[in-house]
N, C-alpha and C positions, 0 to 999 in steps of 0.2 A: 306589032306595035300596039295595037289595040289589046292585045293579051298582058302585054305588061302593064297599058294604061286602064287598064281590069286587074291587074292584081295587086298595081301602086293604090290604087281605088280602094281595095280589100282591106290594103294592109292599113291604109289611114284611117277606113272605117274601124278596125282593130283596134289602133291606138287610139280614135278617140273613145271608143268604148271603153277602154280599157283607163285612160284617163277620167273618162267623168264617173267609172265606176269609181277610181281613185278619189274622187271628187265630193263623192255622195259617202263613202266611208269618212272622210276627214270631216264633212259638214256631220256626220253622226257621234264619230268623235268628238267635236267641238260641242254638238248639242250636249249630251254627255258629261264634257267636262261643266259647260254652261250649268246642267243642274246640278253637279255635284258643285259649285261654286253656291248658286242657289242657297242650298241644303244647308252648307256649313253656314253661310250667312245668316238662314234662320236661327240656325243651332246657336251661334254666335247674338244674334238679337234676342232666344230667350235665355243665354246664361247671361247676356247684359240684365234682361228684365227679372231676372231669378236673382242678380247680383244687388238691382236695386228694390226689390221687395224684400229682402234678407236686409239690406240696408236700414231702408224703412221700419222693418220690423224692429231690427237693434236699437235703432233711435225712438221710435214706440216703449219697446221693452226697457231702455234706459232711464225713459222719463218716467217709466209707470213704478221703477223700483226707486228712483228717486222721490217720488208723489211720494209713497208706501212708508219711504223713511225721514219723513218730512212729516207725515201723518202720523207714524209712531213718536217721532220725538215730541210731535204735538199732547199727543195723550196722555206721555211719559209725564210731560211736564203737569200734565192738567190731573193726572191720577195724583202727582205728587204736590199739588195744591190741596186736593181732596183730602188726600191724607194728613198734610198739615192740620187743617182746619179741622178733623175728624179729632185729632189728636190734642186743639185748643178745645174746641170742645168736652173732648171726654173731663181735661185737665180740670175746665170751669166747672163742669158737671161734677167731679170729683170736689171739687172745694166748695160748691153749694152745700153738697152733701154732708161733708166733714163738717158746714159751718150751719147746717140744720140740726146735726146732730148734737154738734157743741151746745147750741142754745138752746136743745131739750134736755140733753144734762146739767144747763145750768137753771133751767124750769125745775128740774125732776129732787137738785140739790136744793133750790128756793124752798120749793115744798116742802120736803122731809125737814130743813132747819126752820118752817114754819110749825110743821106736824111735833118734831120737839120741843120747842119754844110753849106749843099749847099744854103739850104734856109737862113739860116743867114747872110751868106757870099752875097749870090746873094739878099739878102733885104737891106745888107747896102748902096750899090754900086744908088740905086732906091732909099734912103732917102736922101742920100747925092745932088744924082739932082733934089730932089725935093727942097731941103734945097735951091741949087743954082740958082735955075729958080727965087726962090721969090723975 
C-alpha cells in the first residue's frame, strides 16, 4: 500500500510538473504574444504620428503654395501698375518732346522769316541806288 502511495505520489508529482511546465510555456507564450501586441501598437502609434506629420506637412505645404500665389498675383498686379505708369510716362515724355521740338521749329521758322525779312528789306534799299546811279 505504501508502494502504491509512493508511486500515486510520483505520478502526481509528474503531472504537476508536467502541468506548470505547461504553465510556464503558455505564460511565455502570452508574454510573447503581449510584446508582439506591444510592437504593433508602436508601429500603429508612429504610422498615426507619420499620418499626422504628413498631415501637418500638407496643410503647411498648402498654405505656403497658396501664400506664393497670393504673392504672385500681388506683384502681377503691382508689375502691371509699373508698367502702366512706365508707359504714361514714356507717353508724356514723348509729347514733351514732340512739343519741344515743335517750338524750336517754330523759333528756327521765326528766325529764318526774320533773317529774310532783313534780307529783303536791306536788298531793296541797294536796288533802289542801283536803280538811281544809272
Amino acid at each position: 500500500a505504501e508502494e502504491d502511495a509512493a508511486a500515486e505520489a510520483a505520478r502526481a508529482a509528474r503531472a504537476a510538473e508536467e502541468e506548470a511546465a505547461r504553465a510556464l510555456t503558455e505564460r511565455d507564450e502570452a508574454a510573447d504574444r503581449a510584446a508582439a501586441a506591444e510592437r504593433a501598437a508602436a508601429g500603429a502609434r508612429e504610422r498615426a504620428r507619420l499620418a499626422k506629420v504628413s498631415k501637418d506637412a500638407a496643410i503647411l505645404s498648402s498654405g505656403i503654395i497658396k501664400d506664393a500665389a497670393v504673392a504672385r498675383a500681388k506683384a502681377e498686379q503691382a508689375a502691371a501698375v509699373i508698367r502702366a505708369n512706365a508707359d504714361k510716362s514714356a507717353g508724356l515724355l514723348r509729347a514733351n518732346v514732340d512739343k519741344a521740338r515743335a517750338e524750336f521749329d517754330a523759333i528756327a521758322a521765326r528766325k529764318a522769316e526774320a533773317r529774310f525779312r532783313e534780307r529783303a528789306l536791306g536788298a531793296e534799299p541797294c536796288r533802289s541806288e542801283e536803280h538811281t546811279s544809272e
